[in-house]
VOVEX-942591 format. One line per field, with one value per atom (N, C-alpha, C, O, CB): residue number from 1; residue in one letter; x, y, z. Coordinates in steps of 0.2 Angstrom, whole numbers, m for minus. Glycine has a CB too. Layout:
<bakes>
resi NUM/...
resn A/...
px X/...
py Y/...
pz Z/...
</bakes>
This chain:
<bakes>
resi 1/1/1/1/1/2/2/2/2/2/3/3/3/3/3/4/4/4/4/4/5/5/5/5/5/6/6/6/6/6/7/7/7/7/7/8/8/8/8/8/9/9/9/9/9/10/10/10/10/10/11/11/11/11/11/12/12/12/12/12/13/13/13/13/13/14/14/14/14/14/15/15/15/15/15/16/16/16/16/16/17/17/17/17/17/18/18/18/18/18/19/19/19/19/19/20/20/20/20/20/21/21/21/21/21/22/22/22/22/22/23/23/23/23/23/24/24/24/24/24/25/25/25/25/25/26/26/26/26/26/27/27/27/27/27/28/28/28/28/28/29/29/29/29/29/30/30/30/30/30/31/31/31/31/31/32/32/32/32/32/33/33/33/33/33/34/34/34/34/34/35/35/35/35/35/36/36/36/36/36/37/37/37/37/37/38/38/38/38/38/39/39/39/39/39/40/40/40/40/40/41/41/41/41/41/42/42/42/42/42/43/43/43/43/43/44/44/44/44/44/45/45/45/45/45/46/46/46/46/46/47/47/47/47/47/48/48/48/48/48/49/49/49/49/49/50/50/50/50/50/51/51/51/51/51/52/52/52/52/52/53/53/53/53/53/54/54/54/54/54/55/55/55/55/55/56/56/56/56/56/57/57/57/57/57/58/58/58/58/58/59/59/59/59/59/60/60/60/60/60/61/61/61/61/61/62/62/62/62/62/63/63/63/63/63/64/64/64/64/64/65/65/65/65/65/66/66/66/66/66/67/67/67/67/67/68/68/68/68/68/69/69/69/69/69/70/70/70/70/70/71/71/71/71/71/72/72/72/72/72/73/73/73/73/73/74/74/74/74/74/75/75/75/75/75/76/76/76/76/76/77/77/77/77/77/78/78/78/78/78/79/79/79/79/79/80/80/80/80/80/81/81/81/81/81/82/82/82/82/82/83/83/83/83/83/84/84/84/84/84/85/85/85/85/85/86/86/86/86/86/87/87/87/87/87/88/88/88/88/88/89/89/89/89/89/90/90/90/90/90/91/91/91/91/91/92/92/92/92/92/93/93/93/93/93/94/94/94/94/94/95/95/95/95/95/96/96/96/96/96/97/97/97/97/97/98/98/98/98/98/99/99/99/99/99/100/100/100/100/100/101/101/101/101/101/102/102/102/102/102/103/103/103/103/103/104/104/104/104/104/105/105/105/105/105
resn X/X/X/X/X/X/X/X/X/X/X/X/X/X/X/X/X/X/X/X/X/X/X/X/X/X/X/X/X/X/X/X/X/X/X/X/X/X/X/X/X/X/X/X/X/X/X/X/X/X/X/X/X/X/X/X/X/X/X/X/X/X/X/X/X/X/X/X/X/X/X/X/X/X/X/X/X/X/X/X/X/X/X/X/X/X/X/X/X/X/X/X/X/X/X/X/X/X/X/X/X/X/X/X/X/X/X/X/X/X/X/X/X/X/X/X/X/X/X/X/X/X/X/X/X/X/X/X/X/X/X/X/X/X/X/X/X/X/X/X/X/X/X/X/X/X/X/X/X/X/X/X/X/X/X/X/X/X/X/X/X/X/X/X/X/X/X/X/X/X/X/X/X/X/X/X/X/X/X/X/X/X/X/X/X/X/X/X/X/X/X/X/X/X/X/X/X/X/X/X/X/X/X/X/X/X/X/X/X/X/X/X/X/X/X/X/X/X/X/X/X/X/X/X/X/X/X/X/X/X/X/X/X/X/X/X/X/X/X/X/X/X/X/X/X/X/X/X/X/X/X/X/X/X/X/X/X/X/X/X/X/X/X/X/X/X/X/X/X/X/X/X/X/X/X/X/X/X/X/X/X/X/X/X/X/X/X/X/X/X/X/X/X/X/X/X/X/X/X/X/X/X/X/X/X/X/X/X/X/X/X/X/X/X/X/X/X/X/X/X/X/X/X/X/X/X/X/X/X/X/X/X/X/X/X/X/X/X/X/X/X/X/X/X/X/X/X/X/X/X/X/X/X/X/X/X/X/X/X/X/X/X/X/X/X/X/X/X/X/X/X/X/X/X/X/X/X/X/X/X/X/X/X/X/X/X/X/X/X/X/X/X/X/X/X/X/X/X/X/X/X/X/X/X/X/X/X/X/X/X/X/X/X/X/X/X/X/X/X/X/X/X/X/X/X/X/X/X/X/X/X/X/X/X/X/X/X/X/X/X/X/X/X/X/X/X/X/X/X/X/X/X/X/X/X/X/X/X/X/X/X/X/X/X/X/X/X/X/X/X/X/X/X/X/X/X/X/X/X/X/X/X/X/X/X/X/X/X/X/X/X/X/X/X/X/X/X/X/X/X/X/X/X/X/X/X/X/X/X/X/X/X/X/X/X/X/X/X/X/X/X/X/X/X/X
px 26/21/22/21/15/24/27/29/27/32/36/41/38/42/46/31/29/25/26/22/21/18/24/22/14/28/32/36/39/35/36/38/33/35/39/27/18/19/18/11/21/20/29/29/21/34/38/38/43/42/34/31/28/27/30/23/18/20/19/15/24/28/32/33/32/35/41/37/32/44/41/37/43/48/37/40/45/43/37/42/47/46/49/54/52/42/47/47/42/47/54/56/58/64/59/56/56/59/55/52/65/67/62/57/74/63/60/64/68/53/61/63/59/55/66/60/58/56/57/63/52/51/55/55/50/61/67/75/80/68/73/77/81/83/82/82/86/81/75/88/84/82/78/81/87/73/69/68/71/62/65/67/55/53/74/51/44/46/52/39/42/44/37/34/51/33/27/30/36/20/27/25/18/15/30/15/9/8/13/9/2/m1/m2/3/2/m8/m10/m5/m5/m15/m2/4/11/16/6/13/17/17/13/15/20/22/24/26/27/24/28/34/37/27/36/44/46/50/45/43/47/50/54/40/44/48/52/57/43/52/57/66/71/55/64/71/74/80/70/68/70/73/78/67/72/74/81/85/70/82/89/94/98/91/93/96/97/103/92/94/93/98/103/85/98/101/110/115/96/108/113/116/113/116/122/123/121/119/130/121/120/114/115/120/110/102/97/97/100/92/85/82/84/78/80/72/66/66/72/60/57/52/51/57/50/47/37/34/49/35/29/29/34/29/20/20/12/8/23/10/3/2/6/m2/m4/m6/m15/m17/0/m19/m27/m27/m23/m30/m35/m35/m40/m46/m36/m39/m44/m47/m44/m41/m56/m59/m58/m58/m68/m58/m58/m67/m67/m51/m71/m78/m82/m81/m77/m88/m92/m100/m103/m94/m101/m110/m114/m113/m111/m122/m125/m131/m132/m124/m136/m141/m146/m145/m138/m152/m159/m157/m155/m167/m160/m161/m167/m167/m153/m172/m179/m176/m173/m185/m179/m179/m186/m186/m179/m189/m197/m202/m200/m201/m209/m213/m218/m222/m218/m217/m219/m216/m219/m219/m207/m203/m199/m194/m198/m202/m198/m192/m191/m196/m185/m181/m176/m178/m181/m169/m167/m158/m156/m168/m155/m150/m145/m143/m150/m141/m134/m129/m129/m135/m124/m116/m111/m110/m112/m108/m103/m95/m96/m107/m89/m84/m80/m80/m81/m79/m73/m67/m65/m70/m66/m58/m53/m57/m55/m50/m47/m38/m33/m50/m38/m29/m27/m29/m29/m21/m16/m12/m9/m13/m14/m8/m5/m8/m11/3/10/14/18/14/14/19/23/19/16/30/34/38/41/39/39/42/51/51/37/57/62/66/67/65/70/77/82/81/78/89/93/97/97/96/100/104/112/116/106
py 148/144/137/132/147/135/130/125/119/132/130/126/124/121/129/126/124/115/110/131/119/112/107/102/114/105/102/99/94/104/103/101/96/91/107/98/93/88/83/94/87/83/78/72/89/82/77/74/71/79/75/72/70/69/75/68/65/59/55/66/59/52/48/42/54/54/49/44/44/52/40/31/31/35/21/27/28/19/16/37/17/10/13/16/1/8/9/4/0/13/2/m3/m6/m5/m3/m10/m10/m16/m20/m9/m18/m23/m27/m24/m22/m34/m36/m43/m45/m36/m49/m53/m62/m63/m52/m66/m73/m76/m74/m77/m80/m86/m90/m93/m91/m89/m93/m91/m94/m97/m84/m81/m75/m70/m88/m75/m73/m67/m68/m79/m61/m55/m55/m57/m51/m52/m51/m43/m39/m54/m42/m35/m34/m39/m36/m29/m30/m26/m24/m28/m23/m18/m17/m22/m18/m9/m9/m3/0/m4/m3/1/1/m2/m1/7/9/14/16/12/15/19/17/14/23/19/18/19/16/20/24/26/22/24/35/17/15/8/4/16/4/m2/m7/m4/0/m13/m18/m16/m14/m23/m17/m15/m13/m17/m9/m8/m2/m5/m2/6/m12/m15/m19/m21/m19/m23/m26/m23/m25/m31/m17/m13/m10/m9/m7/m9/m9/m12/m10/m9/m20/m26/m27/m31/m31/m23/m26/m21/m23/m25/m15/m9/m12/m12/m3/m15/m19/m22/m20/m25/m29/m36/m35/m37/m42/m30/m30/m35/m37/m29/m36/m41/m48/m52/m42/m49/m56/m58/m63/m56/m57/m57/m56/m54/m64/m58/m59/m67/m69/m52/m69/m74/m70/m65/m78/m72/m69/m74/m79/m65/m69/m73/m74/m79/m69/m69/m64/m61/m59/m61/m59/m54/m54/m58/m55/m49/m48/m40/m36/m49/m38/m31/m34/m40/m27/m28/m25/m20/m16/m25/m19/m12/m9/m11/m9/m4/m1/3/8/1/1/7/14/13/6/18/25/29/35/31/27/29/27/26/35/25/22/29/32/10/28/33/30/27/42/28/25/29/32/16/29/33/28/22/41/31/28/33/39/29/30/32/27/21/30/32/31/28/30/38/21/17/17/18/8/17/19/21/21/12/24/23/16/16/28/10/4/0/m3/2/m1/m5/m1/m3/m8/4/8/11/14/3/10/12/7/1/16/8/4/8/14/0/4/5/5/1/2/11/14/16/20/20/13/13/18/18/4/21/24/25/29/30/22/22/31/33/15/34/38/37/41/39/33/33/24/21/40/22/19/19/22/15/15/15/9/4/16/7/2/3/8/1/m5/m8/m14/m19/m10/m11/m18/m21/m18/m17/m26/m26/m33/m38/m26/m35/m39/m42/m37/m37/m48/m50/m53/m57/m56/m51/m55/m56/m54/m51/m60/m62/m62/m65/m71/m57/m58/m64/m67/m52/m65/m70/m71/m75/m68
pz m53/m53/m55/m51/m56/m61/m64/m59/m58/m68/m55/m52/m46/m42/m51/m46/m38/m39/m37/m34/m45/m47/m50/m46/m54/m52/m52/m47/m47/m56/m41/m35/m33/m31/m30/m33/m30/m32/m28/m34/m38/m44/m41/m38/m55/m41/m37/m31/m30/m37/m29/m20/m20/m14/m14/m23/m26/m25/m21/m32/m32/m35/m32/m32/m40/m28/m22/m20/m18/m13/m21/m16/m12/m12/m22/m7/0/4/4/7/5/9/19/21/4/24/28/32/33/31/35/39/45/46/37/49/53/56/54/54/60/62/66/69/64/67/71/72/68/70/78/77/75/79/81/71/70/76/82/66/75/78/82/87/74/76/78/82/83/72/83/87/82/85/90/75/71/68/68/65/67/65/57/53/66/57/50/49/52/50/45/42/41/39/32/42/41/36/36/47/31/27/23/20/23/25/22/13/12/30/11/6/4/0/1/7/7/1/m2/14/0/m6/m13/m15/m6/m18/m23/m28/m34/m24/m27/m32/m30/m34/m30/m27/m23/m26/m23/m15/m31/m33/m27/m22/m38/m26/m24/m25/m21/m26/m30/m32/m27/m25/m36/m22/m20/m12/m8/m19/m10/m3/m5/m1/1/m13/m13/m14/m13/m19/m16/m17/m10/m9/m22/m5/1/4/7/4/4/6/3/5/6/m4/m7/m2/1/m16/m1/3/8/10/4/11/21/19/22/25/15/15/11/13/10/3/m1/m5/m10/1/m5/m10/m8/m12/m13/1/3/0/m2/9/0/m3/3/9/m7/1/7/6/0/6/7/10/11/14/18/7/7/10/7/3/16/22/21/23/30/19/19/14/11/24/10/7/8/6/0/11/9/6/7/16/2/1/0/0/m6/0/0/m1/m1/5/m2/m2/2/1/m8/8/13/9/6/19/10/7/14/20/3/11/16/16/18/11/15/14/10/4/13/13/7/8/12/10/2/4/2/m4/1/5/0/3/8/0/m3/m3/m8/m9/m7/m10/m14/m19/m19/m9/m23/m32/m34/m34/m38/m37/m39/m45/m50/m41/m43/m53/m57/m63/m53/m54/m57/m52/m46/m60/m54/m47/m46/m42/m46/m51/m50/m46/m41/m56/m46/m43/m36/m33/m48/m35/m29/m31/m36/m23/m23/m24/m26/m27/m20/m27/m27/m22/m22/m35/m19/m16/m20/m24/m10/m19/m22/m18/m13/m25/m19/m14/m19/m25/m13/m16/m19/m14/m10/m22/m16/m13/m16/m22/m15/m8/m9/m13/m18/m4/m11/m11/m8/m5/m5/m8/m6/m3/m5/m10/0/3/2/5/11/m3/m4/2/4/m11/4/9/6/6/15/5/5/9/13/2/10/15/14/12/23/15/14/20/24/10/22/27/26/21/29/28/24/30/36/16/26/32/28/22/37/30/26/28/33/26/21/20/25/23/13
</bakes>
């Protein structure tokens, strides 16, 4: 049982970047590279991009990240019976999005 949970617990944690070639503006190949999720650092695209490029380096072309909420609920909650109701939101969950643009060197 332990060892299963520790397996969870290790797949969880994996961060993972993925990569997609593509091409510039200017004719010359770039590298897209998302690293998605709340558990998932920046780090994790820039170490991608050292793997892609290596010792030549990269340019780094792009960076955006956000966070997609994934559900919102909203409902009424009595504040008094003088002032009515008042409106209440409450968020699920949310989804981090990273993503890095680069050109190797």
């Amino acid at each position: 049982m332990k060892s299963l949970i520790y397996l969870i617990i290790s797949v969880i944690s994996t961060s993972c970047a993925i990569s997609k070639s593509t091409y510039l503006p200017d004719g010359t190949q770039g590298h897209s590279i998302s690293c998605d999720g709340a558990a998932v650092g920046m780090n994790v695209c820039f170490e991608k991009a050292g793997e892609l490029c290596g010792a030549r380096g990269y340019n780094l072309l792009n960076r955006e990240g956000q966070v997609v909420y994934s559900g919102m609920n909203s409902g009424s909650a009595s504040v008094n019976s003088m002032s009515g109701q008042a409106q209440s939101f409450g968020f699920y969950g949310g989804f981090n999005t990273k993503s890095i643009l680069v050109q190797c060197k």
